[in-house]
N, C-alpha and C positions, 0 to 999 in steps of 0.2 A: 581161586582166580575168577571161578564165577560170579562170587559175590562182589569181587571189587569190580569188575565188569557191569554189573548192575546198580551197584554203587555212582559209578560216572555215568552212566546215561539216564540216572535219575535227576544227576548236578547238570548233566547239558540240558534236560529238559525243564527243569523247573524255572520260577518266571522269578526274575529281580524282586524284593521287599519293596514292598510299597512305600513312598515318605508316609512320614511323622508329619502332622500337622506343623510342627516345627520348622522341617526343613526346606517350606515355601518362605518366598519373600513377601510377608503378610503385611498389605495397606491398606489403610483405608483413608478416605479422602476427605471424607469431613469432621475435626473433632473442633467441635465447641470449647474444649478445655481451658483456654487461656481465662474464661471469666473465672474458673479458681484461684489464676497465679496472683490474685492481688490479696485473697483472703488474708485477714488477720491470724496470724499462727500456724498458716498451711505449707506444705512441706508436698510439690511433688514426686516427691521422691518417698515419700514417708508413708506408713499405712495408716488407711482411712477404713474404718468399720463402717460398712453399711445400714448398721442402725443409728448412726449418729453422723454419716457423711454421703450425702448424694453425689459425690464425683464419679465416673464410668470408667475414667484414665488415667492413672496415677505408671509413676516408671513399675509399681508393682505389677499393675495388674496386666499392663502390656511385658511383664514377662511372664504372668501369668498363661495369657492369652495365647502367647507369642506373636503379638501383632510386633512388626517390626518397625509400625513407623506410621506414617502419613502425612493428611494435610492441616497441621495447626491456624484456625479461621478467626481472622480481623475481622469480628462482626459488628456491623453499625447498624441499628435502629434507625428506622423511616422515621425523620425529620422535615418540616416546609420546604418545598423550595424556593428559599430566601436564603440572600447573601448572606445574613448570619445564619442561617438552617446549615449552610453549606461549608459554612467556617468554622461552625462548632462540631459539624461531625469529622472534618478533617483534622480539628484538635486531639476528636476520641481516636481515629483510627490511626492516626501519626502514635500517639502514647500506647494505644494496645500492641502494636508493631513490638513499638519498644519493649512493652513488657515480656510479649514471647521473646525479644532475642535474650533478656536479661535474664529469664527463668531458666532458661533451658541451657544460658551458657553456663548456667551453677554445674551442671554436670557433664564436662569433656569426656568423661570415662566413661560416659553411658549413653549419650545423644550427641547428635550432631547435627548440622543445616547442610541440608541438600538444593544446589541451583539446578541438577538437569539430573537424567538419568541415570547417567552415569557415575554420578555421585552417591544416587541413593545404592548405585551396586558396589561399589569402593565401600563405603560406609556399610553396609549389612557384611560384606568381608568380612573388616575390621572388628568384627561383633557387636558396634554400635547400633541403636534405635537411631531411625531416621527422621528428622524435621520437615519438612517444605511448611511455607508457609501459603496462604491462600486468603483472598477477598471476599466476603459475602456481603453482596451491596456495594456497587460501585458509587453511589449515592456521595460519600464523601467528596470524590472526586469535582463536584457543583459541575458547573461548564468548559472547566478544565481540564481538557483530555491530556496533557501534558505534564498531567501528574501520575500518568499512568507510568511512565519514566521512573518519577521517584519511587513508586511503589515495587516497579520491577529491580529498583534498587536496591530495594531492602529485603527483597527476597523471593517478591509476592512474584508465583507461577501460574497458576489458578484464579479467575475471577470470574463474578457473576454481576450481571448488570442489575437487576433490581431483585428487592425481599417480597414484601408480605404488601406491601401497596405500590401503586404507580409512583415510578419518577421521573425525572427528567432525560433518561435512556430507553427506558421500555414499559408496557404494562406488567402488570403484577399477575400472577396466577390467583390471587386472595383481591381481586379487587375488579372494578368494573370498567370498559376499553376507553381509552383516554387514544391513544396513537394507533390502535387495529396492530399492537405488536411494535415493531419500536421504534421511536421517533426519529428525526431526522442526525439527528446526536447519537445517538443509540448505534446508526449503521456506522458513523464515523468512528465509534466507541470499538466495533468491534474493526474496523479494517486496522485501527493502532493497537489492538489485541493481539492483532496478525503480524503487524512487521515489526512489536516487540518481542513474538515467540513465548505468547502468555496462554494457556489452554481457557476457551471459553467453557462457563459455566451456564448451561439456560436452568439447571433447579430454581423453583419460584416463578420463572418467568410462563408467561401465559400461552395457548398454541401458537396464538399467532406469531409471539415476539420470537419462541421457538425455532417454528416455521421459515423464519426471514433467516436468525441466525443460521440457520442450518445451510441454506441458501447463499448467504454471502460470506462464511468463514471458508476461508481457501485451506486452513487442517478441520482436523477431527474436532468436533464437541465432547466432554464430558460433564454429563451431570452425576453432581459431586454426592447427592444424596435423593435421589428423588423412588417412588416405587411406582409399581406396573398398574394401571386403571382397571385391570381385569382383578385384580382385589377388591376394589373399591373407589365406585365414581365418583373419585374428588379432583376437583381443577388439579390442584398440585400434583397429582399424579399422571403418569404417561401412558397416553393408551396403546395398543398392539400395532398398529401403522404408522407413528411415529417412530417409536421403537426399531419399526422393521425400515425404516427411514434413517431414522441415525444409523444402525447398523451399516446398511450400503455406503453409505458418506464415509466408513472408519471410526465410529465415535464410540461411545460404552456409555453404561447406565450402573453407575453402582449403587446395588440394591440398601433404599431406606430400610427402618421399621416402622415408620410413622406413617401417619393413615391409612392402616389397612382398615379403618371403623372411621368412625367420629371422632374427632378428639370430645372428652367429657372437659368442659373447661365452666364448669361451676363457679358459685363466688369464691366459696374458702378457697378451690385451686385457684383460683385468676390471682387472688392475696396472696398466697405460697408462690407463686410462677414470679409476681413481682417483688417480692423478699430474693425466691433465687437469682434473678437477675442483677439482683444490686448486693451479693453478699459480701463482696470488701468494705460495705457500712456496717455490717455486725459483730459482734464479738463472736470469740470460738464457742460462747457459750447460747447466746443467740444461734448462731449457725447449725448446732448440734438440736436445738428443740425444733429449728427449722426442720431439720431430716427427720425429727422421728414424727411431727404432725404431718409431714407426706408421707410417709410408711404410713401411719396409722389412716389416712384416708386412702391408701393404695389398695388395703383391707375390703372399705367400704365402698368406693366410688373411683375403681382403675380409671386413668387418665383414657387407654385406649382399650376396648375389646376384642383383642385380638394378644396371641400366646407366636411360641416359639413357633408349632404347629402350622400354624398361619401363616408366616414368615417363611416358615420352608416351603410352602405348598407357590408362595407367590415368588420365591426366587427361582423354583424348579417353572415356574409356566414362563417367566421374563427370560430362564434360559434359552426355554428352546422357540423361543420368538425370535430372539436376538440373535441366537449362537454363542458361542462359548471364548469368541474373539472379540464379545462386545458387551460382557458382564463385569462388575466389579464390583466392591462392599464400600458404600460409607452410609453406616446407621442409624446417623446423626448423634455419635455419642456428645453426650453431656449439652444439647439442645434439646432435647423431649425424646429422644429414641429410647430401645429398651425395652423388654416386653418380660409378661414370664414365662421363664425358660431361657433367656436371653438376656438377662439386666442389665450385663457390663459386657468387656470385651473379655475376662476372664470365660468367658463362652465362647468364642470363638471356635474351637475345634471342635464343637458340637456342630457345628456348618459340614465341615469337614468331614464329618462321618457321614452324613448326613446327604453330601454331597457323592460322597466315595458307594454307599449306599443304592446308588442311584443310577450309578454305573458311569460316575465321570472319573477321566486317566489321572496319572501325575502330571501328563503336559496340559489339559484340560484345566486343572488343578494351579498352576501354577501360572497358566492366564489368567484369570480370575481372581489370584488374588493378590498379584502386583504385577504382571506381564502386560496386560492391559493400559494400564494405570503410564507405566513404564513407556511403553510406545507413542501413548497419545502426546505426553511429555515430549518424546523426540521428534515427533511428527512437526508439532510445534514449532521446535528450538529450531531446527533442518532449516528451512529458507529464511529463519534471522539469523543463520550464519552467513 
């Protein structure tokens, strides 16, 4: 009787098992992926060897990962602003739309499209991987904010006003002040952001244009992939007062991998960069020598210097900036993110321990890596009901 006595006040006192990296709702917000769905002979759903395929995201390796989902990104290329600048990139972004809904519809039994949050929670139920889709570069849109409409029609929840150079809504973080932040369009851009229940994106955008958004969005901001300045003082990234600024506002930061260095963007990489960019022009066979002359310059001249190591030391300082109510993950898969120690999403629970290491909870935990994500979403949709 002793023993079973001892027995139970060992079971009252012991503490619940901790989740499995698994059993969080894992997002992340930014994947580049859709420039694979058009390759000749690719198969997301099919395995891709890393020594003969640079994808990050295939339906493998997000079961691998157990990423559960994310933000699938319509991304356009900074073109003139000219009426045909504006008419040809709303050509490409109207057909890439299309392409994510046509890729992704090949698999009902494995993915789905998510419009709000509570879709992506139905949906991860159901065992499904979850879609949203999302805008990088509202560029296409020319001086027509009323295709902000069509886009939130076709799914898009997530957008960002400008890329890598200035356009006709804000300055660029990669480029020199044209509006001091964003133009007179830009603020109109984002109040139709607002009463369509669309989450503003400022990743790319410059302090200032930041600053303003931050300012006039009546929800939360999230940037979709951006990392902390206290890594490394690059425009693109966010410094500690910012940060600690979005945070009070209700917004999140989900942590990049990209510039925590320089990028090394050499000639032969600038050649490779522009081969990956346009690989629905190559054959499966081209595409394959493609990846292995990036590996083999991976060897000799890494893109970024900076390792997993790195990556955790600047997620663990943007935590406790931020707080753990205002962190989240998008690593720029299959855009340039990626490091070693972290190549694909097949890494991901290596966060996770890493994280659990550190001394953050399962509720901690589970902010972080889609409860965040999740809210700003509602935040959002809430007064466009």
């Amino acid at each position: 009787m002793g023993l079973a006595l001892l027995l139970a006040g060992c079971a009252t006192t012991s503490e619940p098992p901790r989740k499995a990296h698994r059993d969080f709702l894992v997002l992340d917000t930014h994947l580049d992926t859709p420039l694979h769905f058009a390759r000749p002979g690719w198969d997301f759903a099919g395995h891709h060897d890393p020594a003969t395929d640079l994808v990050q995201v295939d339906l493998e390796r997000m079961d691998a990962g157990a990423l559960d989902g994310g933000f699938f990104a319509i991304y356009t290329d900074q073109g003139p602003l000219t009426a045909k600048g504006y008419a040809d990139a709303l050509a490409f972004a109207r057909a890439r739309s299309d392409l994510i809904d046509r890729t992704l519809s090949k698999y009902p039994s494995r993915i789905d499209f998510a419009m709000t949050a509570d879709d992506a929670r139905r949906i991860d139920r159901a065992g499904l991987r979850i879609a949203f889709k999302s805008m990088e570069n509202s560029y296409p849109l020319g001086e027509d904010l009323s295709l902000l409409q069509e886009f939130h029609g076709r799914g898009v929840r997530l957008a960002g006003p400008v890329h890598g150079a200035n356009n006709q809504f804000a300055d660029s973080s990669g480029d020199q002040p044209k509006w001091n932040g964003l133009s007179p369009l830009g603020r109109k851009w984002v109040a139709e952001m607002n009463r369509l229940g669309m989450v503003i994106d400022p990743s790319h955008a410059s302090d200032a244009a930041f600053d303003q958004m931050l300012e006039l969005s009546k929800t939360p901001l999230l940037l979709s992939h951006s990392s902390g300045r206290w890594a490394f003082d690059h425009p693109r990234n966010l410094d500690d007062g910012r940060i600690r600024k979005l945070a009070a506002k209700g917004g999140a930061i989900c942590v990049s991998t990209i510039f925590l260095s320089n990028m090394k963007m050499g000639p032969e990489r600038a050649e490779l960069f522009g081969k990956y960019e346009h690989m629905d022009t190559l054959s499966p066979a081209e595409q394959a020598d493609l990846a292995r002359k990036w590996r083999a310059l991976d060897t000799t001249e890494p893109l970024w210097a900076a390792d997993f190591e790195r990556y955790m030391a600047m997620v663990l300082h943007v935590i406790e900036v931020a707080g753990v109510d205002h962190v989240c993950f998008g690593a720029d898969w299959d855009g340039g993110g990626g490091l070693p120690g972290i190549e694909d999403i097949s890494a991901l629970p290596k966060v996770t321990e890493r994280l659990r290491a550190a001394g953050y909870s399962d509720e901690d935990l589970a902010k972080m890596w889609g409860g965040n994500i999740l809210r700003i979403v509602e935040a959002a949709q809430d007064p466009a009901r």
